[in-house]
N, C-alpha and C positions, 0 to 999 in steps of 0.2 A: 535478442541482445545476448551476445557472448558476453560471458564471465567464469571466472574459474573457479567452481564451487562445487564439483564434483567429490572432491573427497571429503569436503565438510558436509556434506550432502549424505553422501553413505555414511558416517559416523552417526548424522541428528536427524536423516530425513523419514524415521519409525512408517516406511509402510508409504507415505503418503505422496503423488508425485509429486516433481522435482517444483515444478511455477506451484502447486500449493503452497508449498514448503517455504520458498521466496516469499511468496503475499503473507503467509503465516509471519516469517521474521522482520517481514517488516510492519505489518500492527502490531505486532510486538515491542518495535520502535516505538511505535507511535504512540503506544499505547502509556508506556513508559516516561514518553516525554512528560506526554500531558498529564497524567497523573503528579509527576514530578512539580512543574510547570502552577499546576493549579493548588498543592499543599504549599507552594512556598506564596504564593500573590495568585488569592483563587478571584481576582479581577480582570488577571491579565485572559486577553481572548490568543486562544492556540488556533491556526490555519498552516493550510498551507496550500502550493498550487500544484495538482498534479497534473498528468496528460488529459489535455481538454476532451479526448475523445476517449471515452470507457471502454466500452467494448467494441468489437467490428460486429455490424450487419451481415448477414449473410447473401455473399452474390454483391456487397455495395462497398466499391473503395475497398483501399488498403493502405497501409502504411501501421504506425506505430497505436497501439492503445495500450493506455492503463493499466487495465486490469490482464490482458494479454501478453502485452511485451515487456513490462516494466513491473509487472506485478504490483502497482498499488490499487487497493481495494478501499477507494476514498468512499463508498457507499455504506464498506463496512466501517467504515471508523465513523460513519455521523450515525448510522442506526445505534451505536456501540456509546455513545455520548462524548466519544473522543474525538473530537474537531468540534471551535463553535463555529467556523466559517471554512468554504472552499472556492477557489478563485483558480479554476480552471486555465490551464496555460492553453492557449487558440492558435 
């Protein structure tokens, strides 16, 4: 996925490549919400749906994943306690 983040990249990206860097600001999102989210109504349940396919197989299919193309790292935000539900898009 093209995006234009090249040079905000080089100012914040400290060493670390470009898709970690991505997956990084967005649990950072995420992480933010829900923290947010859970001090104001720590009843309300936080989800969300990312790309139903995590990662690619090797040698099996292609197309778009998660954690590859779109950099969300939805495994890491439930090890992390930040998500109570995910509802994979199919």
């Amino acid at each position: 996925v093209k995006f234009p983040d090249m040079g905000t990249y080089r100012l914040y990206g400290k060493g670390k490549s470009r898709e970690q860097w991505r997956r990084d600001n967005i649990t950072r999102f995420v992480t933010t919400v829900y923290d947010w989210v859970k001090s104001c109504k720590p009843w309300v349940q936080v989800s969300s749906s990312p790309l139903g396919r995590y990662r690619g197989l090797n040698g099996v299919g292609h197309g778009w994943t998660a954690y590859e193309s779109v950099h969300q790292d939805a495994a890491r935000w439930m090890k992390a306690g930040k998500h109570d539900a995910l509802y994979p898009m199919m």
